[in-house]
N, CA, C and O atoms as CSV, one atom per row, in Angstrom:
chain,resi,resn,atom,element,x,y,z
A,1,UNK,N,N,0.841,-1.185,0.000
A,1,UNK,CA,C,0.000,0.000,0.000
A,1,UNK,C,C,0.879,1.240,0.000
A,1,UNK,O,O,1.811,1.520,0.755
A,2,UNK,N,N,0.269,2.050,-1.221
A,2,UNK,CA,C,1.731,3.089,-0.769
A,2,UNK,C,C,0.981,4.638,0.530
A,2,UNK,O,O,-0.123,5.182,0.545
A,3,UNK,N,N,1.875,4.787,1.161
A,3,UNK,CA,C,1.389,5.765,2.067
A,3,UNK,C,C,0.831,6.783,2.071
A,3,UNK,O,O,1.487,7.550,1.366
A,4,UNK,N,N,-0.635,7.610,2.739
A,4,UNK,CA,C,-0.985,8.638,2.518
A,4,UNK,C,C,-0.278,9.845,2.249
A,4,UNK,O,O,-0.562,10.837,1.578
A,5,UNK,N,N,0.636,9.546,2.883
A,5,UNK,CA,C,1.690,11.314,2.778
A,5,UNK,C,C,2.343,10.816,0.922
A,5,UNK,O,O,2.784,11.451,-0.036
A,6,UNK,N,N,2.189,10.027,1.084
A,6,UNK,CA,C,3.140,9.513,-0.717
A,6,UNK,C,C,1.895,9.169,-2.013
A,6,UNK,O,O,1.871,8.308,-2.892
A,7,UNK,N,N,1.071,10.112,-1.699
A,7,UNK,CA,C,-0.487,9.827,-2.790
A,7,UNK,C,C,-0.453,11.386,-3.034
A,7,UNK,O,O,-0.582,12.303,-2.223
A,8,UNK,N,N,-0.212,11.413,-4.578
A,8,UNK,CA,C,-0.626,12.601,-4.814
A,8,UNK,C,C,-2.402,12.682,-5.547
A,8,UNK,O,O,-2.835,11.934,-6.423
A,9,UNK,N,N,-3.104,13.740,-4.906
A,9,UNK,CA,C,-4.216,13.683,-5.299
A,9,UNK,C,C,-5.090,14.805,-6.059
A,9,UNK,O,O,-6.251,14.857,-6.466
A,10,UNK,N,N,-4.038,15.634,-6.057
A,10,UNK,CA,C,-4.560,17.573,-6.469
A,10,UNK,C,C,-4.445,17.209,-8.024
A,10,UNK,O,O,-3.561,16.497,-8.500
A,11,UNK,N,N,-5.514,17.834,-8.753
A,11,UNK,CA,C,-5.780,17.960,-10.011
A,11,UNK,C,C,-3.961,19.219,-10.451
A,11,UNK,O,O,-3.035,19.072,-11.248
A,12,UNK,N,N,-4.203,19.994,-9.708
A,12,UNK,CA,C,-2.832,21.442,-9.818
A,12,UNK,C,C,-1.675,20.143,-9.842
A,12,UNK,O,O,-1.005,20.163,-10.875
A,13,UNK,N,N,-1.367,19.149,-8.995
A,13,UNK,CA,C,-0.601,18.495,-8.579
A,13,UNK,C,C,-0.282,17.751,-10.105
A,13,UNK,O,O,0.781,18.195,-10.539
A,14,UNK,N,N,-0.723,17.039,-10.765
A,14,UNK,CA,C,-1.035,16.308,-11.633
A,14,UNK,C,C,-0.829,16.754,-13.027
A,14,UNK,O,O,-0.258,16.015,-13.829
A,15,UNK,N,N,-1.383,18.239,-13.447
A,15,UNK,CA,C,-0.892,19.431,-14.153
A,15,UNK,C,C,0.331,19.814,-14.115
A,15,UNK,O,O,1.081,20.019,-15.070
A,16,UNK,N,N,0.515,19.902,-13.140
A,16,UNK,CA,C,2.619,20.499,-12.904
A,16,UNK,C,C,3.000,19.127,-13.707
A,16,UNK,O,O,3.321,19.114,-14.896
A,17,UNK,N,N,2.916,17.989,-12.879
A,17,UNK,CA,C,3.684,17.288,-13.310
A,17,UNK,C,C,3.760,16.503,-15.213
A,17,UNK,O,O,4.731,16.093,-15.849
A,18,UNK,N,N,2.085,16.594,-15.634
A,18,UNK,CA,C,1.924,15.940,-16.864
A,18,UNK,C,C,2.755,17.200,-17.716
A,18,UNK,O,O,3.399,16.952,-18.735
A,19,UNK,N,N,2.653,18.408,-17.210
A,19,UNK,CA,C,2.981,19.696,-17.766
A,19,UNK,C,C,3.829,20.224,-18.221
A,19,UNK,O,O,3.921,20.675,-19.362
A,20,UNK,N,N,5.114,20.246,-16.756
A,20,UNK,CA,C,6.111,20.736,-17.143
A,20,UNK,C,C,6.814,20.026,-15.997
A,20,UNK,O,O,7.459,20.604,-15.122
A,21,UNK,N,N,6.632,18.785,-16.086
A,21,UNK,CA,C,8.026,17.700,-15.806
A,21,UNK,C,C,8.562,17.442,-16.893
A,21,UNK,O,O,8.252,17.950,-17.971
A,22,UNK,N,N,9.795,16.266,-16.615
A,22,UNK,CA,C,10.040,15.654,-17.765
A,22,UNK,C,C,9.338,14.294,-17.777
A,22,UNK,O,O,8.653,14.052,-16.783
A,23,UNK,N,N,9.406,13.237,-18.874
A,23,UNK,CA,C,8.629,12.215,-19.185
A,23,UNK,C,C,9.822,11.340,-19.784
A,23,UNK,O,O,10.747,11.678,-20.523
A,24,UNK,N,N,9.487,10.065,-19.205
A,24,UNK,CA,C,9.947,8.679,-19.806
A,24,UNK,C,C,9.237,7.472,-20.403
A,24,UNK,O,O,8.743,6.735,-19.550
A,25,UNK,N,N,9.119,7.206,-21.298
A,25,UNK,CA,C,8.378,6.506,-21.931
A,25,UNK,C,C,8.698,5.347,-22.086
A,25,UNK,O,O,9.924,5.232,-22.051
A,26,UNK,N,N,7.993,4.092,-22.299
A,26,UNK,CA,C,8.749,2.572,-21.945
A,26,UNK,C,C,7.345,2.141,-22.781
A,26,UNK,O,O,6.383,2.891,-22.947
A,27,UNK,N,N,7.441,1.000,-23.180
A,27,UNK,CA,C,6.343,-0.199,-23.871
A,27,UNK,C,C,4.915,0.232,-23.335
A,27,UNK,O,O,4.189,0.875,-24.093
A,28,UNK,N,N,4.479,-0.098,-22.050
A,28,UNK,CA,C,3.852,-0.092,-21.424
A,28,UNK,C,C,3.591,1.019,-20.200
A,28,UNK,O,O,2.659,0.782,-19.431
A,29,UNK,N,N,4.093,1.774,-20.075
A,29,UNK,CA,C,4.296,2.965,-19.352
A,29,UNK,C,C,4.803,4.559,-19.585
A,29,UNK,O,O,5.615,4.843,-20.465
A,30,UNK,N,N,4.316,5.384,-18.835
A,30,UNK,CA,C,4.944,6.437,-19.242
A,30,UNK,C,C,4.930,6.954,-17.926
A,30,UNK,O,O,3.959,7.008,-17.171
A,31,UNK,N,N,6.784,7.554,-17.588
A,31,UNK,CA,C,6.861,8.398,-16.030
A,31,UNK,C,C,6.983,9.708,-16.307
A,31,UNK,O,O,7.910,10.156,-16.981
A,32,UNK,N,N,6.039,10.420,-15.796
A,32,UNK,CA,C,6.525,12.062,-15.667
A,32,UNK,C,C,7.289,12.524,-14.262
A,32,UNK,O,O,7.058,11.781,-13.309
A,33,UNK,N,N,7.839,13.229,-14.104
A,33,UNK,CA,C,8.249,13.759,-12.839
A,33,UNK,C,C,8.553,15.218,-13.007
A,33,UNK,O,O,9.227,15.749,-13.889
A,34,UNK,N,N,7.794,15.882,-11.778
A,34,UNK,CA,C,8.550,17.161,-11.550
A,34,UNK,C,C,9.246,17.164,-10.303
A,34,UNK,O,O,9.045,16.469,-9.307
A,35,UNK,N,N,10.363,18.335,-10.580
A,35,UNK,CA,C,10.730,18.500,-9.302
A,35,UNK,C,C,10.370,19.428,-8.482
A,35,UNK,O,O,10.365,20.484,-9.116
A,36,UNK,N,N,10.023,19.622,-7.254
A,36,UNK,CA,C,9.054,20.498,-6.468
A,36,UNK,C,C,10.168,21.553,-5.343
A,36,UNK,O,O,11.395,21.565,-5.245
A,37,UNK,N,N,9.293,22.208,-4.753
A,37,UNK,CA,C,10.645,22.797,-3.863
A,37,UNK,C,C,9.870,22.907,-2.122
A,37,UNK,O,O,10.178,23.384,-1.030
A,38,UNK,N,N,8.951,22.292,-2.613
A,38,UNK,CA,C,8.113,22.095,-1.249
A,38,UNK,C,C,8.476,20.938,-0.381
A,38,UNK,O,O,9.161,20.011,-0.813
A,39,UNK,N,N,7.978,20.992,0.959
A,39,UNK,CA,C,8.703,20.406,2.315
A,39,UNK,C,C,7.884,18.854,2.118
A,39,UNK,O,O,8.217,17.943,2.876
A,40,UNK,N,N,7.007,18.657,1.264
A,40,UNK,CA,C,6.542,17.396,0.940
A,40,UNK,C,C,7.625,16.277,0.471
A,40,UNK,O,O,8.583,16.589,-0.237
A,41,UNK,N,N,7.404,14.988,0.910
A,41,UNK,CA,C,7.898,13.968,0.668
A,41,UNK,C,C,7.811,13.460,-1.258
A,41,UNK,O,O,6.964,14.072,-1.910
A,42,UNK,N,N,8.311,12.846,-1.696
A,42,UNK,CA,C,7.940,12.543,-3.346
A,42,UNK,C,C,6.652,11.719,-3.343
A,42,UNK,O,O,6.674,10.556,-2.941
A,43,UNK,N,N,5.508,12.306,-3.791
A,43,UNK,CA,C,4.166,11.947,-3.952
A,43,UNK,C,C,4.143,11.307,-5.366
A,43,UNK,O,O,4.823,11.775,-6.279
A,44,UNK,N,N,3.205,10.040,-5.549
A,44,UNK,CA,C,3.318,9.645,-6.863
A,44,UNK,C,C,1.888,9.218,-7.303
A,44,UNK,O,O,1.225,8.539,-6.519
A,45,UNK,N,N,1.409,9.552,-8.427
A,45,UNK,CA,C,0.310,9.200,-8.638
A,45,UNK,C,C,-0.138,8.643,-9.986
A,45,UNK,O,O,0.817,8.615,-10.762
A,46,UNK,N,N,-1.190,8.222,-10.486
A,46,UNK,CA,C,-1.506,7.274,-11.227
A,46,UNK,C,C,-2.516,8.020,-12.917
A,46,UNK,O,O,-2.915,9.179,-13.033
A,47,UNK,N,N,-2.619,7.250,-13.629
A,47,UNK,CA,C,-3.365,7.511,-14.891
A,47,UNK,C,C,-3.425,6.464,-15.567
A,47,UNK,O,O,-2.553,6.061,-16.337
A,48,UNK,N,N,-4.889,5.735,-15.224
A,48,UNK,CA,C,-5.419,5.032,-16.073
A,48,UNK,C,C,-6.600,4.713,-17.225
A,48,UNK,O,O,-7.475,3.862,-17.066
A,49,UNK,N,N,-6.493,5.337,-18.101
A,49,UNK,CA,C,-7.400,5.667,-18.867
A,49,UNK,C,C,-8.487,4.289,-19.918
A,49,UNK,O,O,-8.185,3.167,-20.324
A,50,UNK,N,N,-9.275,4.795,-19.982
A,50,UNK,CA,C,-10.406,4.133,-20.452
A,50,UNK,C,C,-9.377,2.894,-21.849
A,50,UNK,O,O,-9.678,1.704,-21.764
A,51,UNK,N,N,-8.614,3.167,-22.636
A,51,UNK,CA,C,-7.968,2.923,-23.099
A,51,UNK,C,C,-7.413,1.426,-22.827
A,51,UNK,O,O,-7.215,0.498,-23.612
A,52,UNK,N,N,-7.248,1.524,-21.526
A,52,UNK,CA,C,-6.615,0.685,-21.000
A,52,UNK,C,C,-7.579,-0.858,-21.060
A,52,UNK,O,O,-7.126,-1.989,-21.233
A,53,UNK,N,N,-8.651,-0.559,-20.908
A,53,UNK,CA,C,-9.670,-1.814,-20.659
A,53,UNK,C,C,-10.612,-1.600,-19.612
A,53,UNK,O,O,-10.385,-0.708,-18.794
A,54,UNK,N,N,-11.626,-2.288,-19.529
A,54,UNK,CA,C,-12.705,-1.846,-18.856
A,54,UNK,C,C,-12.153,-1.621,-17.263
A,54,UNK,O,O,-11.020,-1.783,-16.811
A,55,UNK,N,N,-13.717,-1.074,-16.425
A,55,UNK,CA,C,-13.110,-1.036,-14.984
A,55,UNK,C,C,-12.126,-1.745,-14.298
A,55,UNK,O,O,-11.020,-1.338,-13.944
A,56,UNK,N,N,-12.772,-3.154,-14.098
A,56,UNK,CA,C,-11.479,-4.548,-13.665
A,56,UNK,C,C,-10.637,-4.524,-14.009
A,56,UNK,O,O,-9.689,-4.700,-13.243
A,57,UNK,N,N,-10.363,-4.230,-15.752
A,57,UNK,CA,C,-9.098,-4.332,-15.921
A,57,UNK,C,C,-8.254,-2.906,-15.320
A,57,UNK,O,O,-7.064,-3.015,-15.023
A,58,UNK,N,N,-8.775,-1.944,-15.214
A,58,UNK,CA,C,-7.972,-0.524,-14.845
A,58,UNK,C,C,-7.984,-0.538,-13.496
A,58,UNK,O,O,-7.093,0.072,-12.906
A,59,UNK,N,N,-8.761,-1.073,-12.931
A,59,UNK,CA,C,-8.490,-1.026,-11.265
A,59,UNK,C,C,-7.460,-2.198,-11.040
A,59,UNK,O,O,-6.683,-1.603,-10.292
A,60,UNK,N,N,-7.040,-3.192,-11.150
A,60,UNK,CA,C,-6.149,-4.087,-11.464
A,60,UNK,C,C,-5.119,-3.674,-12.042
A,60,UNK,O,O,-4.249,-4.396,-11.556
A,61,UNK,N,N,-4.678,-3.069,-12.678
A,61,UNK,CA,C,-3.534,-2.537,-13.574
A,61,UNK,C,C,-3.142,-0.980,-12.325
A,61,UNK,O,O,-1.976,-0.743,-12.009
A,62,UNK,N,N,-3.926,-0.407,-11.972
A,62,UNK,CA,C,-3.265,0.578,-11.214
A,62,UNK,C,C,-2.996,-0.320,-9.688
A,62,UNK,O,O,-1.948,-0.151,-9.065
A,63,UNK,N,N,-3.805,-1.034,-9.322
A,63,UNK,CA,C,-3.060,-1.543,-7.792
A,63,UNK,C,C,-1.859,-1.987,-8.462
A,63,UNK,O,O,-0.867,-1.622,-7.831
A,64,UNK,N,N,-1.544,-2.725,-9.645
A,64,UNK,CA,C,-0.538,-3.520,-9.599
A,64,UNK,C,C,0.671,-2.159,-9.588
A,64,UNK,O,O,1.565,-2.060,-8.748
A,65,UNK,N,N,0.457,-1.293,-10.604
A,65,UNK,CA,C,1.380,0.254,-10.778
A,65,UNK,C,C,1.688,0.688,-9.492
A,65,UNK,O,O,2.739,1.320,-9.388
A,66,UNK,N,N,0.635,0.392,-7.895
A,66,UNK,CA,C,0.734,1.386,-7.138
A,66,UNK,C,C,1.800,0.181,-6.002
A,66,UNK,O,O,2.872,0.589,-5.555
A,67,UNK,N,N,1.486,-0.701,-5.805
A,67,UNK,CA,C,2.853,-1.748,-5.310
A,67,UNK,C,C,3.588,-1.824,-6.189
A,67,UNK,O,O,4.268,-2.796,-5.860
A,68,UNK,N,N,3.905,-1.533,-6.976
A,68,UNK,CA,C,5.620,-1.056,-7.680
A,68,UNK,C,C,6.005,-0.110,-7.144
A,68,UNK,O,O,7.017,-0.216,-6.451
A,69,UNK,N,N,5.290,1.251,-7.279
A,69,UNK,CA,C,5.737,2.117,-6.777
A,69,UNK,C,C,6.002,1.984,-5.195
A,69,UNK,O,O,7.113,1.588,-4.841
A,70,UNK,N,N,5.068,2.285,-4.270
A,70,UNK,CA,C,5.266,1.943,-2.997
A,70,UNK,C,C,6.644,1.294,-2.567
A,70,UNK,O,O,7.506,1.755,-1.818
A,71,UNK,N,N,6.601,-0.097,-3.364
A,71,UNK,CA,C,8.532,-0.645,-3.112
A,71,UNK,C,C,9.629,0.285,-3.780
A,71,UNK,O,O,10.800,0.237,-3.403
A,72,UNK,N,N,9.234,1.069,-4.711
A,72,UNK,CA,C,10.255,2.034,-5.032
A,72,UNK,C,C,10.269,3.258,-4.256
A,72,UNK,O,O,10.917,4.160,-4.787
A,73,UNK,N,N,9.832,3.482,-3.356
A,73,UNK,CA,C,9.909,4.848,-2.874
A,73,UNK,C,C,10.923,4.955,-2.105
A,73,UNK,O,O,11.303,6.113,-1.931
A,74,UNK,N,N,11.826,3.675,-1.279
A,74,UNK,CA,C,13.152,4.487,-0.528
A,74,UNK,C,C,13.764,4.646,-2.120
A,74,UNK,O,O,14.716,5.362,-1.809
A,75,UNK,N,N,13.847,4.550,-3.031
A,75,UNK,CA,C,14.907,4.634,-3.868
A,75,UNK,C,C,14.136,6.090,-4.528
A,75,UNK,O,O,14.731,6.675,-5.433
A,76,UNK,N,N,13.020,6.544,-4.112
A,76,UNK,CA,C,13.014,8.176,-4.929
A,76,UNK,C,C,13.748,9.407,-4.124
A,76,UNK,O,O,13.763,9.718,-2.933
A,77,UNK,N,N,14.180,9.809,-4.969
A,77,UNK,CA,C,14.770,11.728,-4.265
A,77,UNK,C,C,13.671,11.790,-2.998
A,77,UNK,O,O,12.504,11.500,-3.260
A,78,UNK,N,N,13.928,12.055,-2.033
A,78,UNK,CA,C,13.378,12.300,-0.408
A,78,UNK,C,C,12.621,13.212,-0.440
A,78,UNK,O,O,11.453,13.208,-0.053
A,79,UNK,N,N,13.574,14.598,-1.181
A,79,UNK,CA,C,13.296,15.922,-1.030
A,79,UNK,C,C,12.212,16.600,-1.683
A,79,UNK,O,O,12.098,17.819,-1.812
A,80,UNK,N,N,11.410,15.690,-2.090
A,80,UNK,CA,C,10.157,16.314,-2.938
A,80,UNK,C,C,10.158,16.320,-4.602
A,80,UNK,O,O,11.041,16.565,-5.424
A,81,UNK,N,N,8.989,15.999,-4.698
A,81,UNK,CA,C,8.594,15.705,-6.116
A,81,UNK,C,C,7.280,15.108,-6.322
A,81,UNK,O,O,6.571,14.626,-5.439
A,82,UNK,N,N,6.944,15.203,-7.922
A,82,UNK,CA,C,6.218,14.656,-8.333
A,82,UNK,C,C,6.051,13.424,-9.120
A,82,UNK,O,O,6.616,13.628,-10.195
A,83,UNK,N,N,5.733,12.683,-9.105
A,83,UNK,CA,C,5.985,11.082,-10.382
A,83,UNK,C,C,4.190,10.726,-10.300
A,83,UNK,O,O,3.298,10.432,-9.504
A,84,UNK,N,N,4.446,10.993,-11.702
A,84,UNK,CA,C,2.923,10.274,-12.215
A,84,UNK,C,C,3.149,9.196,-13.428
A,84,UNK,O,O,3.789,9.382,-14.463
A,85,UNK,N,N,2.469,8.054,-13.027
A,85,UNK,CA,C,2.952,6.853,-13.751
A,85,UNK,C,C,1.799,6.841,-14.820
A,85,UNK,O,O,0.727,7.184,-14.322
A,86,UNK,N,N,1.751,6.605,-15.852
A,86,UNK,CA,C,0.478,6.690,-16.601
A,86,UNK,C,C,0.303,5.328,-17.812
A,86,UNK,O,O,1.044,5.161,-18.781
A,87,UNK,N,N,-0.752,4.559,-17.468
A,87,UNK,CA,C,-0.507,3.383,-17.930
A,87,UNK,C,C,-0.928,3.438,-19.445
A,87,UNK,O,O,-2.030,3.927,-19.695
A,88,UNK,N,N,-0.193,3.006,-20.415
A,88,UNK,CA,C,-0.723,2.519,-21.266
A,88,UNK,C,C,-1.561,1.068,-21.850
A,88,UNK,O,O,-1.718,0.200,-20.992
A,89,UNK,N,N,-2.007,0.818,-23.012
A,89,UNK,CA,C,-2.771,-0.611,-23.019
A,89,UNK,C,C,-2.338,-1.490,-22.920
A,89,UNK,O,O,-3.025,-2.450,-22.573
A,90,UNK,N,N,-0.963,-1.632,-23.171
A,90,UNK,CA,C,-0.376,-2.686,-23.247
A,90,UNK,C,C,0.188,-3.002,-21.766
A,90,UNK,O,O,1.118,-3.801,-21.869
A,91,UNK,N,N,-0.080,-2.619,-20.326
A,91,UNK,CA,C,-0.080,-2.526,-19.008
A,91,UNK,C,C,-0.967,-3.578,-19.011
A,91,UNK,O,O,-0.642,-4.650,-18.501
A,92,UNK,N,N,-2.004,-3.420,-19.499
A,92,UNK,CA,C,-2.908,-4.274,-18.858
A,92,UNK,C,C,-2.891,-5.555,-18.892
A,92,UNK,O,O,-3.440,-6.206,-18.003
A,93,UNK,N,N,-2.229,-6.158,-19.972
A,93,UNK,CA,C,-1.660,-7.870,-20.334
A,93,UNK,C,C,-0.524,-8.492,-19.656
A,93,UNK,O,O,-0.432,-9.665,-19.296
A,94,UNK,N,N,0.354,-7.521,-19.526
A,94,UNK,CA,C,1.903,-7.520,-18.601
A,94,UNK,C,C,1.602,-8.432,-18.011
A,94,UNK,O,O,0.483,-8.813,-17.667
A,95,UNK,N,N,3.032,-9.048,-17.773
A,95,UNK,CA,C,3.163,-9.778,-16.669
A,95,UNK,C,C,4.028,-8.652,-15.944
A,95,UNK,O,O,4.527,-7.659,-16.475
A,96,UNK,N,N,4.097,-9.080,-14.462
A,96,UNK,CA,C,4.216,-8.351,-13.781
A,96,UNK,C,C,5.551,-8.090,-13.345
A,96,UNK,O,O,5.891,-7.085,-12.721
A,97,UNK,N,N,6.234,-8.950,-13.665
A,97,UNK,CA,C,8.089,-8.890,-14.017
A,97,UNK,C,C,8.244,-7.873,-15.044
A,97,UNK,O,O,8.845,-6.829,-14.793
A,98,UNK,N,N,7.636,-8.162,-16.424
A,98,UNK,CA,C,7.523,-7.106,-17.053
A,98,UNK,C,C,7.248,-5.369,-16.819
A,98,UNK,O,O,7.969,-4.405,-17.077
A,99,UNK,N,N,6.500,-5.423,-16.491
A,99,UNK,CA,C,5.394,-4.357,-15.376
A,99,UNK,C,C,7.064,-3.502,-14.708
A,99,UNK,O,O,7.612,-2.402,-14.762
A,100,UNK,N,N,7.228,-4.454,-14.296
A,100,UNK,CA,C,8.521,-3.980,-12.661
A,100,UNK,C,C,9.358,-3.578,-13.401
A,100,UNK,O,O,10.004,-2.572,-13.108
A,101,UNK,N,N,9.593,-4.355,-14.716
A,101,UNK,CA,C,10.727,-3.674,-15.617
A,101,UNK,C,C,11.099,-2.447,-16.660
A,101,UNK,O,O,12.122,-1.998,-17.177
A,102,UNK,N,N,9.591,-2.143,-16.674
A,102,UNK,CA,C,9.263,-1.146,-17.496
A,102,UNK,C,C,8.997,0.369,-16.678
A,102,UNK,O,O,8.877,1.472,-17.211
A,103,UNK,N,N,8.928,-0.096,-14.643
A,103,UNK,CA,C,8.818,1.175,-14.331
A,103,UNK,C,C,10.419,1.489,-13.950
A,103,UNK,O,O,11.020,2.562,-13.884
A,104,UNK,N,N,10.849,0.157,-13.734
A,104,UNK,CA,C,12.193,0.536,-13.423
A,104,UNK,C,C,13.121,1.171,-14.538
A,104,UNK,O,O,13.799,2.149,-14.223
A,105,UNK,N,N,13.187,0.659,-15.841
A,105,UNK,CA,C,13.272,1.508,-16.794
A,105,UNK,C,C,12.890,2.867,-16.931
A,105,UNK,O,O,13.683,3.772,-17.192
A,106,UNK,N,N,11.470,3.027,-16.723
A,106,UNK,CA,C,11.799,4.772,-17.047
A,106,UNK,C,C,12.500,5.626,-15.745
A,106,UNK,O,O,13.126,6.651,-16.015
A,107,UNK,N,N,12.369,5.142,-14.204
A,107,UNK,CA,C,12.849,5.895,-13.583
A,107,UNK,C,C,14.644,5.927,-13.704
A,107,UNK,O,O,15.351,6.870,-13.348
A,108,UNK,N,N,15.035,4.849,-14.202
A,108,UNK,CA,C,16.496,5.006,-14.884
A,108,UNK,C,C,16.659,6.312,-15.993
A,108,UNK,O,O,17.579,7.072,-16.294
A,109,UNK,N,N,15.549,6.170,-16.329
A,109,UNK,CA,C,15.936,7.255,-17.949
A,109,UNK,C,C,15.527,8.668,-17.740
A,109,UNK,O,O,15.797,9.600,-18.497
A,110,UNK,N,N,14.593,8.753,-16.224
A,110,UNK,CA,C,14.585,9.700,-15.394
A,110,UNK,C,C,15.829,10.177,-14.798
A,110,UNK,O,O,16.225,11.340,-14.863
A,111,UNK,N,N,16.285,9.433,-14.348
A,111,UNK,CA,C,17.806,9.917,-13.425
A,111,UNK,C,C,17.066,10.006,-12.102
A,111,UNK,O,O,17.055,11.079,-11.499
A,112,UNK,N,N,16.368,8.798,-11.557
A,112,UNK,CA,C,16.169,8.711,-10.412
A,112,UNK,C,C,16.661,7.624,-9.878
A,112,UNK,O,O,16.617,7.618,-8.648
A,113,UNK,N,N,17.122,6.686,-10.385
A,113,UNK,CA,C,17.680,5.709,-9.810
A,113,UNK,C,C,19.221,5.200,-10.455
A,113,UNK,O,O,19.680,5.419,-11.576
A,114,UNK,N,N,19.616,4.702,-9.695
A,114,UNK,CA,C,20.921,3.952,-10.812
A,114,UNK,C,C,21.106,2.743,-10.693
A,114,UNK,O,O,22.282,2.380,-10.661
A,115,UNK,N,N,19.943,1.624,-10.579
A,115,UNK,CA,C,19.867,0.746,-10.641
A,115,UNK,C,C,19.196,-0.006,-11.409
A,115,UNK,O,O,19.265,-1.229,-11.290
């Protein structure tokens, strides 16, 4: 479960980041991130669009997005930010090794991790 203080939920929040972060793009995923200058922890949030497959399948495809993330969060910048993960269709078939590999990929191509 990822933590209340680590859920971003503001529409403004979501805008910055689809906006004027940068973006990484992978098969099945796309990471935006901004960087913030506020005393907040790195909040990360989700986009799953109709696209993706019906309800089940989009509520299923974001829990699976949101325990990826959650285990990635000691490895995000501490100091604040934004990361919005935004699924594409091809999320929804993944296996979930896959899945793990494709977020870990973009936050590499982010320059948030070096692993």
């Amino acid at each position: 479960m990822l933590p209340a203080a680590h859920r971003l939920r503001s529409r403004d929040d979501f805008t910055v980041a689809l906006r004027q972060g940068v973006r990484a793009g992978t098969r099945r995923v796309v990471l935006h991130w901004a960087q913030t200058d506020e005393a907040h922890p790195t909040r990360v949030g989700f986009v799953v669009s109709k696209a993706v497959g019906n309800s089940v399948v989009r509520n299923r495809t974001q829990r699976r997005l949101r325990h990826l993330a959650a285990a990635r969060l000691p490895v995000l910048p501490a100091d604040g930010g934004l990361l919005v993960v935004r699924a594409l269709p091809a999320a929804a078939g993944a296996a979930s090794a896959d899945l793990a590999g494709d977020v870990d990929r973009g936050l590499r191509r982010l320059g948030l991790t070096t692993s």
